[in-house]
N, C-alpha and C positions, 0 to 999 in steps of 0.2 A: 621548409625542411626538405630536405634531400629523398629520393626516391628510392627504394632499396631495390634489385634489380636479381632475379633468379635465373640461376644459368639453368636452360634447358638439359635435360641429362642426354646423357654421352649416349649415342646410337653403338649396341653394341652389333660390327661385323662377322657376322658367321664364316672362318676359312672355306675357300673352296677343295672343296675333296675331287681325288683323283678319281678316275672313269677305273671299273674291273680292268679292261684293258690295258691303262698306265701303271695297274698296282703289278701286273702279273709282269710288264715289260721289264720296269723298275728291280723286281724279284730277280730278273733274269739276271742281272748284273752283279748280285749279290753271291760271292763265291763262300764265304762260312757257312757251314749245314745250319749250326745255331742258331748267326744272326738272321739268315733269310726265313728259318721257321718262325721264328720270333714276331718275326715280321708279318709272317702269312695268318699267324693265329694272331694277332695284335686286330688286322684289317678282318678277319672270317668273324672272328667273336664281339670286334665293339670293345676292344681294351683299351686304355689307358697304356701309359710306356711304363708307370713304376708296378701295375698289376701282372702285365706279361711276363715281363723280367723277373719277377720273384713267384711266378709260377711253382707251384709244387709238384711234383707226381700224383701225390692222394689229391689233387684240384681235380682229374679226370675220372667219372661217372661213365664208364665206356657203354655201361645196363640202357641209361638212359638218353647218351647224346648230349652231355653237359660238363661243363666248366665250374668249377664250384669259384668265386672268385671273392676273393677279401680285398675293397678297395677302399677309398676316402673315408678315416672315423672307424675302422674295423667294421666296417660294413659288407654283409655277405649276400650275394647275388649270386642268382645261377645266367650262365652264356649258353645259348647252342652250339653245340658243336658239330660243322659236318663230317661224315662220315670218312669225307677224303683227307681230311684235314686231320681225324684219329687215327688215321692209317699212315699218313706222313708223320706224326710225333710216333708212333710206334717204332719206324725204320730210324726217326731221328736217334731215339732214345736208347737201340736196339747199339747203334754206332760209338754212344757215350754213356750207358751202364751207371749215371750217377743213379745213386740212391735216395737223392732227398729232391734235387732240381730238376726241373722240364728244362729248362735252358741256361746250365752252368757256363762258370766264365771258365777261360783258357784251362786253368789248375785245376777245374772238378771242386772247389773248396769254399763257393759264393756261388749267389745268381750271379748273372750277366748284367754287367755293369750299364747304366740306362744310356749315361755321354757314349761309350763306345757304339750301343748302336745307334745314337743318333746320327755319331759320326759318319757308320756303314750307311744307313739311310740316305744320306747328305751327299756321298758319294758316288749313293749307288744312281740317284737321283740327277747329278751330273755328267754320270756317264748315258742315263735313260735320253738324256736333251730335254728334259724338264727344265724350262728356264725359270717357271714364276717360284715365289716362295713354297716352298712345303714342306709339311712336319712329319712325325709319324705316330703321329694322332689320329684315332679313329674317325668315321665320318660323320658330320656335321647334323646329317638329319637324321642320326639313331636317335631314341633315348634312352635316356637312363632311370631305372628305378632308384637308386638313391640318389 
């Protein structure tokens, strides 16, 4: 009889994550106030692309230095947040007065749609001379409570 033969499982690769230095370079590039805060709280806090993007106003704990965040399954975690970084969405927020979004799209009337900034990402990314693949996914060796 014939020998039944088990594939060994699939080696999963961790991306490599960019250096502070490439994420800040990268940012530089990024000319929307939205998309590059989006960006900077996505990399400060350990976000996810479709948590950032549908940030709320009431997510921010200014008392405490936190992120209130709803992500995979309606699961609720809290982010740190620095200091510098509540003080940039303050000026961000201060310039676009939405009442419901941290990071509205063009019309004030949605979040910020996730393809467009992957798009900004992707190009901002090209212009930085980053040649290898990358996403704008947080880094690799955070974890995550859920």
């Amino acid at each position: 009889m014939g020998e039944k033969r088990l594939a060994s499982p699939r080696q999963k690769r961790l991306p490599e994550s960019l250096s502070e230095d490439q994420v800040r370079h990268l940012l530089g590039f990024i000319r929307n106030p939205v998309h590059k805060m989006c960006l900077a709280v996505m990399y400060a806090c350990g976000l996810r692309i479709s948590e950032a993007t549908t940030l709320e106003i009431g997510a921010i704990d200014r008392a405490n230095l936190v992120l209130r965040i709803v992500g995979k399954g309606n699961k609720e975690r809290l982010a740190p947040l620095p200091q510098p970084v509540l003080d940039e969405l303050g000026c961000l927020w201060r310039s676009h007065h939405n009442r419901r979004w941290l990071f509205p799209n063009h019309r004030g009337d949605a979040p910020l749609n996730p393809r467009v900034l992957v798009r900004t990402f992707a190009a901002a990314a090209a212009a930085a001379g980053i040649r290898r693949d990358v996403t704008p996914i947080p880094c690799a060796t955070r974890t995550r409570p859920d």
